[in-house]
Backbone as a ProteinNet text record, in pm:
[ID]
protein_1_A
[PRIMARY]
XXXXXXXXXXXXXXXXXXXXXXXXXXXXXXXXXXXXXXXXXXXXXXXXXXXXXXXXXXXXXXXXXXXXXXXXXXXXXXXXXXXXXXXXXXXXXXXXXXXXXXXXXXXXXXXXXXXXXXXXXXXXXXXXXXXXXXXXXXXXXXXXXXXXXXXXXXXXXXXXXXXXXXXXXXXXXXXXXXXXXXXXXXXXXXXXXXXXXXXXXXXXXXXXXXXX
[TERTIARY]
12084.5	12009.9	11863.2	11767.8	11655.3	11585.4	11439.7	11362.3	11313.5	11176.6	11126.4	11061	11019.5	10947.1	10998.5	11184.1	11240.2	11280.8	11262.7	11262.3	11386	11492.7	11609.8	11502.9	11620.4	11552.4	11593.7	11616.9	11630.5	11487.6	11392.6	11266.5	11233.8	11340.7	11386.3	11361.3	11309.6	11316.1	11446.6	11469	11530.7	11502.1	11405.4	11327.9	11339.4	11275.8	11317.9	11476.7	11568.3	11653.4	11766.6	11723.1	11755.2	11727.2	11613.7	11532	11560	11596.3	11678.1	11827.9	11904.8	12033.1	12013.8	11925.3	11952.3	11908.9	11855.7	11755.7	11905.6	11961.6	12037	12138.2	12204.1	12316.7	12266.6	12164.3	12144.9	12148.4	12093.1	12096.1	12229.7	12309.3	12429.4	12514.5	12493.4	12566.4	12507	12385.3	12317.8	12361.3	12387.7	12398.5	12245.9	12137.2	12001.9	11936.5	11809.9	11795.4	11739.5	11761	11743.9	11640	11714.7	11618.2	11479.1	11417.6	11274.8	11206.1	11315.4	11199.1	11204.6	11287.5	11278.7	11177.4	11151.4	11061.4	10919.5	10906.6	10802.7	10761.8	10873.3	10845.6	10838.7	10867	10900.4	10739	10675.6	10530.5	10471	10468.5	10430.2	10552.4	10624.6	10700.9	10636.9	10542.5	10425.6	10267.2	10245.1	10114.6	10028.1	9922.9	9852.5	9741.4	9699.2	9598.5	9692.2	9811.1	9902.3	9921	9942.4	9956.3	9871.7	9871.2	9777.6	9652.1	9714.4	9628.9	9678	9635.8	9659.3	9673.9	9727.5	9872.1	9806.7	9638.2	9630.2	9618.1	9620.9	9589	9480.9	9441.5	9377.1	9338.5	9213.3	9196.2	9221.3	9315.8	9318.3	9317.7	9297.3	9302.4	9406.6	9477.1	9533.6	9523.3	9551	9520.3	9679.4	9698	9804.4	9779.2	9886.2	9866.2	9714.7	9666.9	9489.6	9390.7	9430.2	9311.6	9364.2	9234.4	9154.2	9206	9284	9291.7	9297.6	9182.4	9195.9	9291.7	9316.9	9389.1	9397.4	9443.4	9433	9603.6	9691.4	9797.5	9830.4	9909.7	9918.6	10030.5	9999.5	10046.9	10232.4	10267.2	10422.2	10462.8	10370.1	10393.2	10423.2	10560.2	10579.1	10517.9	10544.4	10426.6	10526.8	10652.2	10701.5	10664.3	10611.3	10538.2	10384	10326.5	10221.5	10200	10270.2	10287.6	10317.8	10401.8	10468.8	10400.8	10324.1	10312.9	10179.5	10151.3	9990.5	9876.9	9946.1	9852.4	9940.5	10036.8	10116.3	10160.4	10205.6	10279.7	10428.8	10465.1	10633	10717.2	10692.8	10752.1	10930.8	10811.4	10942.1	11002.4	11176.2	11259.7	11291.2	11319.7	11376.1	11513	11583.4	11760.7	11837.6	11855.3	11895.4	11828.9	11704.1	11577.7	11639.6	11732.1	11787.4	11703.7	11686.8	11634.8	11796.1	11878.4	11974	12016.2	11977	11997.3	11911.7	11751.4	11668.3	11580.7	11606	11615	11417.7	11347.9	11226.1	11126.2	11193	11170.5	11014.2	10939.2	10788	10761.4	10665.8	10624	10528.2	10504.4	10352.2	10334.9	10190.8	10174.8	10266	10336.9	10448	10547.3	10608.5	10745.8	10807	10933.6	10979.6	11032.7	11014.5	11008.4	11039.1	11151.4	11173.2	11044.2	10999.3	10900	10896.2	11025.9	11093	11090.3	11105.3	11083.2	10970.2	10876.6	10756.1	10602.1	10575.1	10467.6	10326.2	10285.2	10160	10081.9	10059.5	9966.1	10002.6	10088.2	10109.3	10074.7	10073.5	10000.8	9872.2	9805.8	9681.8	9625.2	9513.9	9447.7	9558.1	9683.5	9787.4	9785.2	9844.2	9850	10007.4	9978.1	10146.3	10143.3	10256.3	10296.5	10392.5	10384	10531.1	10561.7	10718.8	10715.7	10580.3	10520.5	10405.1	10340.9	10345	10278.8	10318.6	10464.8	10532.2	10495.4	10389.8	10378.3	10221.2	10144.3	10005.5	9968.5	9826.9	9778.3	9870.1	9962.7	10030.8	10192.7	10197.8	10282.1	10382.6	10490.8	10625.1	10659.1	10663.4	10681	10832.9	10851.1	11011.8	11111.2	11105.9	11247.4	11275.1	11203.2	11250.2	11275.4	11192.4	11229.3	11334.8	11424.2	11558.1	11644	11612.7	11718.8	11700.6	11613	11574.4	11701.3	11699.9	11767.5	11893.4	11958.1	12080.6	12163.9	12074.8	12119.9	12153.8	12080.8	12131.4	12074.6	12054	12005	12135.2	12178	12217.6	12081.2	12135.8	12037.6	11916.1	11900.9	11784.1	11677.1	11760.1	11694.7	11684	11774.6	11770.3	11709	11676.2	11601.2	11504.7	11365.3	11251.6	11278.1	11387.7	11360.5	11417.5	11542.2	11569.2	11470.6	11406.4	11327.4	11228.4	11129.9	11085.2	11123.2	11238.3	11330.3	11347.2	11369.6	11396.2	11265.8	11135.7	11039.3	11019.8	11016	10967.6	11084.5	11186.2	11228.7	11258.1	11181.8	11149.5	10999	10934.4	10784	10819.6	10874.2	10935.1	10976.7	11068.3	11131.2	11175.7	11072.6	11084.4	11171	11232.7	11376.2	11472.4	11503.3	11601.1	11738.3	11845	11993.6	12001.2	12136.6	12168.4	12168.7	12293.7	12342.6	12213	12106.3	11979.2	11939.2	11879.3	11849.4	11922.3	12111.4	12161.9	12141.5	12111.2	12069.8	11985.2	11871.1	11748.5	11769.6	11865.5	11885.5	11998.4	12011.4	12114.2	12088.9	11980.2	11968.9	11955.4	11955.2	11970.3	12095.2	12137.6	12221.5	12216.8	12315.4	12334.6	12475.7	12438.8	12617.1	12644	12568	12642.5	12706.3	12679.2	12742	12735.5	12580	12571.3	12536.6	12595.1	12593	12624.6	12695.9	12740.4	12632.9	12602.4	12464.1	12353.7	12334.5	12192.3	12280.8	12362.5	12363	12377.5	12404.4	12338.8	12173.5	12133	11959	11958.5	11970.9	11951.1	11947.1	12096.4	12108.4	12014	12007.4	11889.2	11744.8	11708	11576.3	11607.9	11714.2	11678.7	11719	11758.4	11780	11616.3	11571.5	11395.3	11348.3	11358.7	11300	11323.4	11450.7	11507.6	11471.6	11449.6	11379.2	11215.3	11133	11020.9	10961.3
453	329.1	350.6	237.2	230.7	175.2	198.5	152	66.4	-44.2	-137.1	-111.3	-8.1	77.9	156.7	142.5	176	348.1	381	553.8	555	612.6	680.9	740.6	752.3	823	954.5	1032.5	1166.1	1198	1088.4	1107.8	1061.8	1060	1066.6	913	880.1	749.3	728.2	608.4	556.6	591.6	596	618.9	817.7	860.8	1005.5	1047.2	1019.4	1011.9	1019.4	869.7	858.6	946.5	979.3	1075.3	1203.2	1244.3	1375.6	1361.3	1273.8	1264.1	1291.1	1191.1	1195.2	1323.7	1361.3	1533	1579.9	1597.2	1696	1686.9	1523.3	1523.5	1582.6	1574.4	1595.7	1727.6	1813.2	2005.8	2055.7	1924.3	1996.6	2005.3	1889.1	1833.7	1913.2	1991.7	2075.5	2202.1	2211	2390.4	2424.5	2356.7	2402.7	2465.6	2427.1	2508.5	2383	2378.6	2299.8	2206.5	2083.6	1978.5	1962.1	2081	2119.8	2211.1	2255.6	2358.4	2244.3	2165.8	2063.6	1972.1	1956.9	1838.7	1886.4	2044.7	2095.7	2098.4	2137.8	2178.7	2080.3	1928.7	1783.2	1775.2	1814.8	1735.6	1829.5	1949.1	2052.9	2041.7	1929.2	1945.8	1920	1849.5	1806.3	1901.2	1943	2010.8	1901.6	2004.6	1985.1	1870.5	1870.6	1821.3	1651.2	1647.3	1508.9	1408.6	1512.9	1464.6	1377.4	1237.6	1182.5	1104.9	1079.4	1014	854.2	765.9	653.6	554.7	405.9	413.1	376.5	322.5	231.1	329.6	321.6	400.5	492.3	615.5	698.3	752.1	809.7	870	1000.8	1038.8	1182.2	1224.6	1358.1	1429.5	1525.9	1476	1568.6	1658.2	1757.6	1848.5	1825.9	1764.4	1739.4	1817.9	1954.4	1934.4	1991.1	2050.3	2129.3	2014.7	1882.3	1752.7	1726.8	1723.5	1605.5	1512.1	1423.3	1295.1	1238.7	1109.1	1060.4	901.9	880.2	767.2	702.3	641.5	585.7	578.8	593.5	584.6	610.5	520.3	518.6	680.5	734.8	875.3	881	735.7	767.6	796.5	756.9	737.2	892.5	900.6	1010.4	1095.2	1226.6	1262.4	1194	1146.3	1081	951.5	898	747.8	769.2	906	879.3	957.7	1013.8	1046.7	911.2	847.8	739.6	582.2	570.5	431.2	460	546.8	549.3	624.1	714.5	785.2	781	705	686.3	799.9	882.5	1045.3	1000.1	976.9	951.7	987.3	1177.5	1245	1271.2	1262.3	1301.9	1174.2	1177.3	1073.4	997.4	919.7	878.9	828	925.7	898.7	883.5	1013.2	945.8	960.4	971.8	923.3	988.2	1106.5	1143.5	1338.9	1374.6	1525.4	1555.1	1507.6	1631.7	1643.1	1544.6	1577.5	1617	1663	1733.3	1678	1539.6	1447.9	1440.8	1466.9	1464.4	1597.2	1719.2	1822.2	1834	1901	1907.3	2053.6	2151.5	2266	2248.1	2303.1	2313.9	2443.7	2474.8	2638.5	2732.5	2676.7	2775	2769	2675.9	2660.2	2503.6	2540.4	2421.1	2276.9	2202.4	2098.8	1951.4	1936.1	1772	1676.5	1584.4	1494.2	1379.1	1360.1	1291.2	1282	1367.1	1459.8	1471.3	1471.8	1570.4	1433.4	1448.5	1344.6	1352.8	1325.9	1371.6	1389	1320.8	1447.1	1576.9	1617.1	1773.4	1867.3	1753.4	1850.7	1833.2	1766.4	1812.6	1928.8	1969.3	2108.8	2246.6	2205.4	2253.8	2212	2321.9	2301.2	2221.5	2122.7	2053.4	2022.5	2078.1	2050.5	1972	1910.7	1817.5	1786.1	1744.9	1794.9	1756.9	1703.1	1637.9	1816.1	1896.2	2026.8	2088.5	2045.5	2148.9	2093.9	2011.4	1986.1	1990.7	2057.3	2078.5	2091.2	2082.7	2135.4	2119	1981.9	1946	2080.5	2098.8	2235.3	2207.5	2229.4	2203.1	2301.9	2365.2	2444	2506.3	2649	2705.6	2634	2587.3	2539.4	2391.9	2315.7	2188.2	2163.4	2309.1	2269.5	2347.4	2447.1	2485.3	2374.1	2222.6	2173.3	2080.5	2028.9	1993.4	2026.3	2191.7	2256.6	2273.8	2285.1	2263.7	2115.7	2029.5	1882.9	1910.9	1960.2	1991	1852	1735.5	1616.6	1478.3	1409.3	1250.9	1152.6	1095.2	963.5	1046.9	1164.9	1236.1	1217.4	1077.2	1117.7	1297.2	1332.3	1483.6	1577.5	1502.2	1614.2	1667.6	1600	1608.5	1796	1702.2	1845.2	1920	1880.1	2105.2	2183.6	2099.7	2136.2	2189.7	2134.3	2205.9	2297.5	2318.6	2416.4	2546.2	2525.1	2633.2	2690	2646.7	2697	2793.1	2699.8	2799.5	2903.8	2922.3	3005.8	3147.8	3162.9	3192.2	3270	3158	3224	3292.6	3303.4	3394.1	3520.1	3485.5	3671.3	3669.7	3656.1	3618.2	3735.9	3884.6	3859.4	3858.8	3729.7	3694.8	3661.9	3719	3711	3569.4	3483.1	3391.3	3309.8	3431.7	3379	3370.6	3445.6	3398	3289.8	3252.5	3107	2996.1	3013.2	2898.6	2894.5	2976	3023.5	2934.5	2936.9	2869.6	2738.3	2685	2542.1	2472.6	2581.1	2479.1	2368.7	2369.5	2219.5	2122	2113.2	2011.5	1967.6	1866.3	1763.8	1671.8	1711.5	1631.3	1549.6	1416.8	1357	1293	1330.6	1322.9	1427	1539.1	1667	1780.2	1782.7	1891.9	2016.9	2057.2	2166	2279.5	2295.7	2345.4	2362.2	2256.6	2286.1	2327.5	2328.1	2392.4	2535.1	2583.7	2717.3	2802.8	2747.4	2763.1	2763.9	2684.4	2715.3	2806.6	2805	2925.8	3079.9	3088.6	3236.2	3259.4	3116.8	3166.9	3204.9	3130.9	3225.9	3323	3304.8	3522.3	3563.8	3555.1	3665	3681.9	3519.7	3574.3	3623.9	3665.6	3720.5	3885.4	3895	3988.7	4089.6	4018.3	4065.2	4071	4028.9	4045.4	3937.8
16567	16584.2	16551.7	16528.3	16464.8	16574.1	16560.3	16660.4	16550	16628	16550.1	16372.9	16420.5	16276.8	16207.7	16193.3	16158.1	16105.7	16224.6	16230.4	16309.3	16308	16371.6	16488.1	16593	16735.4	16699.1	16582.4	16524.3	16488.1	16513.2	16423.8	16289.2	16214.7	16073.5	16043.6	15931.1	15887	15739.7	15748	15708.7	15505.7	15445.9	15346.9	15337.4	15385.5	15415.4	15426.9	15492.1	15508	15352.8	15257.1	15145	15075.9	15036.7	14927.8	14990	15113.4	15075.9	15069.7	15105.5	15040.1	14905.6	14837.9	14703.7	14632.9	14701.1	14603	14640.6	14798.3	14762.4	14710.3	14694.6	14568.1	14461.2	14390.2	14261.5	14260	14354.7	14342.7	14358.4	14462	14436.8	14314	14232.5	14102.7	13998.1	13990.7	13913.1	13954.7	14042.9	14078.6	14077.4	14147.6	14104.8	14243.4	14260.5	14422	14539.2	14652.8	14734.6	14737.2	14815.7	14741.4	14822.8	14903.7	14922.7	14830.6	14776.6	14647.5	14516.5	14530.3	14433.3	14419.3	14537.2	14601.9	14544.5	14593.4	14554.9	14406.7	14307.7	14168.2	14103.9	14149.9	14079.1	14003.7	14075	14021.1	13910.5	13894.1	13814.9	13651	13640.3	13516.1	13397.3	13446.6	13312.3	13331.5	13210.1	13196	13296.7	13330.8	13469.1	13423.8	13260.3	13215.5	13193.7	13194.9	13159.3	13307.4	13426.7	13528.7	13577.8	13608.8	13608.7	13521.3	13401.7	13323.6	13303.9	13246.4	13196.8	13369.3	13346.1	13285	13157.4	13124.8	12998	12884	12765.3	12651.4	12669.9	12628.8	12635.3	12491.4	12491.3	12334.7	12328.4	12165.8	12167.3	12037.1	12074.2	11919.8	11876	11726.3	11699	11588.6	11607.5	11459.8	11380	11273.9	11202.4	11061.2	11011.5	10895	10843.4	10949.7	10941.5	10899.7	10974.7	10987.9	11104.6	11140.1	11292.1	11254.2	11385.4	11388.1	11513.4	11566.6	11676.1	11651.1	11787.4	11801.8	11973.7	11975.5	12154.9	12161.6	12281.3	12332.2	12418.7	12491.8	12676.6	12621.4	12777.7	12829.6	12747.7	12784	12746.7	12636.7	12496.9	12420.1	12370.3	12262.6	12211.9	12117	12100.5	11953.4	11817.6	11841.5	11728.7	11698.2	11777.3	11783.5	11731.7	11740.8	11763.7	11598.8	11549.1	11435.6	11325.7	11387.7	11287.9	11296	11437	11415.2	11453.3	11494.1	11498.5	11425.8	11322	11248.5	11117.1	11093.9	10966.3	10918.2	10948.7	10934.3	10913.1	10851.1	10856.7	10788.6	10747.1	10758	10841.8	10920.2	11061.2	11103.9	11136.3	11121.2	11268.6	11299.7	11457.7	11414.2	11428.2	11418.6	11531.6	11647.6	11733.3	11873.2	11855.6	11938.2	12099.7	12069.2	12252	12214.5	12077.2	12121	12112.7	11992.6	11932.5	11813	11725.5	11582.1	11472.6	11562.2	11483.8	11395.1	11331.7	11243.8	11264.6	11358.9	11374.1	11431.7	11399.8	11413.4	11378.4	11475.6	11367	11468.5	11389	11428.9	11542	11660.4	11758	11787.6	11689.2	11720.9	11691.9	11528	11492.8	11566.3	11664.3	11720.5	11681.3	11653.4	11661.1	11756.6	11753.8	11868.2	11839.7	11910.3	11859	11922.4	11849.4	11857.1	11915.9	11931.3	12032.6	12158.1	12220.7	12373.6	12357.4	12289.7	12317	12324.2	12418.2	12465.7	12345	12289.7	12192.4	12350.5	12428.4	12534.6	12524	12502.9	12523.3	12410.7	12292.6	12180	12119.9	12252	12218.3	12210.8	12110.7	12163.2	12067.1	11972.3	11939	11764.3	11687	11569.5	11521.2	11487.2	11417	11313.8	11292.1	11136.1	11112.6	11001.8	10956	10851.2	10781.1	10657.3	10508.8	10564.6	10467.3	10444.3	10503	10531.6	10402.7	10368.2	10267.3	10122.8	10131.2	9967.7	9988.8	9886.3	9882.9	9737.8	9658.8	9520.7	9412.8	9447.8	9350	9360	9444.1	9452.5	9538.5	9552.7	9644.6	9718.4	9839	9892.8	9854.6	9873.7	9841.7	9917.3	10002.6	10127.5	10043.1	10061.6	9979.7	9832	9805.7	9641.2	9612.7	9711	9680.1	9754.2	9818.6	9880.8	9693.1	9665.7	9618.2	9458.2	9452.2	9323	9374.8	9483.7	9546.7	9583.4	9488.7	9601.7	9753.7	9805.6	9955.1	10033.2	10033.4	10067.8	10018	10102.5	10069.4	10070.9	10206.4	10266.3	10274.3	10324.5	10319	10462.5	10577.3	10638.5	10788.3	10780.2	10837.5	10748.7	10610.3	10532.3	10579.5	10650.5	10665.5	10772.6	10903.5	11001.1	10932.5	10860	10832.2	10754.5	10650.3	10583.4	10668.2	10768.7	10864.8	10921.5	10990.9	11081	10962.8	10871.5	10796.8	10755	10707.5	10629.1	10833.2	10941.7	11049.3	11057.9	11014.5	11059.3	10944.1	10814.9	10745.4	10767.4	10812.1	10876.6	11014.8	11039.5	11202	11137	11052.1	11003.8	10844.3	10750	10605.5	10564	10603.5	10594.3	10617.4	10667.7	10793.3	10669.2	10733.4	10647.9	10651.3	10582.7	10535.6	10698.5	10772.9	10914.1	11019	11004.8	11111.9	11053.6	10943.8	10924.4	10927.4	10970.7	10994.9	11113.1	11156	11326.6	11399.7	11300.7	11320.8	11334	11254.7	11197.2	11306.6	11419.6	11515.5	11564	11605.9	11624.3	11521	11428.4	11353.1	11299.6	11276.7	11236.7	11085.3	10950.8	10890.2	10895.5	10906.1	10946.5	10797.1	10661	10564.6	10487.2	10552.2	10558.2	10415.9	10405	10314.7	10327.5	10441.9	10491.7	10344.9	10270.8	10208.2	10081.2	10064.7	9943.6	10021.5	10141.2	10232.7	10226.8	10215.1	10274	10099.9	9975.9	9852.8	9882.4	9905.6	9883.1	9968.8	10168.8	10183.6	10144.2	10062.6	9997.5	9877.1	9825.9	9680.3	9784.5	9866.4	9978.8	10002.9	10060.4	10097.2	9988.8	9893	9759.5	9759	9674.9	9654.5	9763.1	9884.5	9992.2	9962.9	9967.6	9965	9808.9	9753.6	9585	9583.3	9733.1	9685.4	9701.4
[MASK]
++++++++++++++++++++++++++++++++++++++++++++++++++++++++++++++++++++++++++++++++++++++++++++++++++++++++++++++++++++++++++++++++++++++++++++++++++++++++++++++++++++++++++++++++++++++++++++++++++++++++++++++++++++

């Protein structure tokens, strides 16, 4: 029973009560750790400098591609939004906008990272790249211009990330066998399925890798 102010004569309120039911369904359904160390770690999931900003648009800077670029965007907004509708970068694809078919893959600080998931707050202050990176001085970078000599592309939109995913995983271990760079490329997804002409260009890379 409840007193007027709705606290159980356990002490316990009604609000408290819920919110640890519910933490501890969820730790139990995770196999994770109790829902007081949960409670604790909930707030620390976002960089310390994100916690707490907005809710209205904010200004930021990004280094894209080795150029400065500012822009304003509330906290939620993604670095794939903030690439595509706010600094016109549209490179990188929004296919199935959940962070599993790669389709918007872009580099931060030499790692790869769907853009999707990834808040442009968090890459501030961070170097990103995207496929616009791989063409410079009138010149085509090696990864696309062997998908390019392989027809390894249909619709072309998953082109952008593998093409990314592969040039980083090339710059990680330039000479990485055929099977580490499909390695690299797990997360990505083509569902018109040219898997088979990407793994032709791959072997012509590591041959030229492998030759020098």
């Amino acid at each position: 029973m409840n007193d007027n102010n709705g606290q159980a004569r356990s002490g316990m309120s009604r609000r408290s009560f819920l919110k640890g039911g519910g933490a501890a369904a969820a730790a139990t359904a995770l196999g994770t750790a109790p829902p007081a160390l949960l409670a604790q770690e909930a707030p620390g999931t976002l960089p310390g400098d994100v916690v707490g900003v907005g809710p209205g648009p904010v200004q930021i800077e990004l280094k894209v591609n080795g150029q400065k670029m500012t822009t304003k965007v509330e906290p939620r907004v993604t670095l794939l939004d903030a690439l595509r509708n706010y600094l016109d970068i549209t490179g990188c694809k929004r296919v199935c906008d959940r962070g599993t078919c790669g389709a918007c893959t872009v580099t931060v600080d030499g790692k790869t990272v769907y853009s999707c998931t990834t808040l442009a707050l968090e890459a501030r202050g961070k170097e990103i790249k995207t496929a616009e990176a791989l063409w410079g001085d009138g010149k085509l970078d090696a990864v696309p211009a062997a998908f390019v000599k392989f027809d390894a592309q249909q619709c072309g939109f998953c082109t952008p990330g593998f093409v990314v995913s592969m040039r980083a995983a090339f710059d990680k271990n330039p000479h990485a066998t055929p099977a580490q760079i499909e390695e690299g490329l797990s997360g990505n997804i083509c569902r018109c399925g040219t898997y088979e002409q990407m793994r032709h260009a791959i072997a012509s890379l590591c041959e030229q890798k492998k030759g020098g």
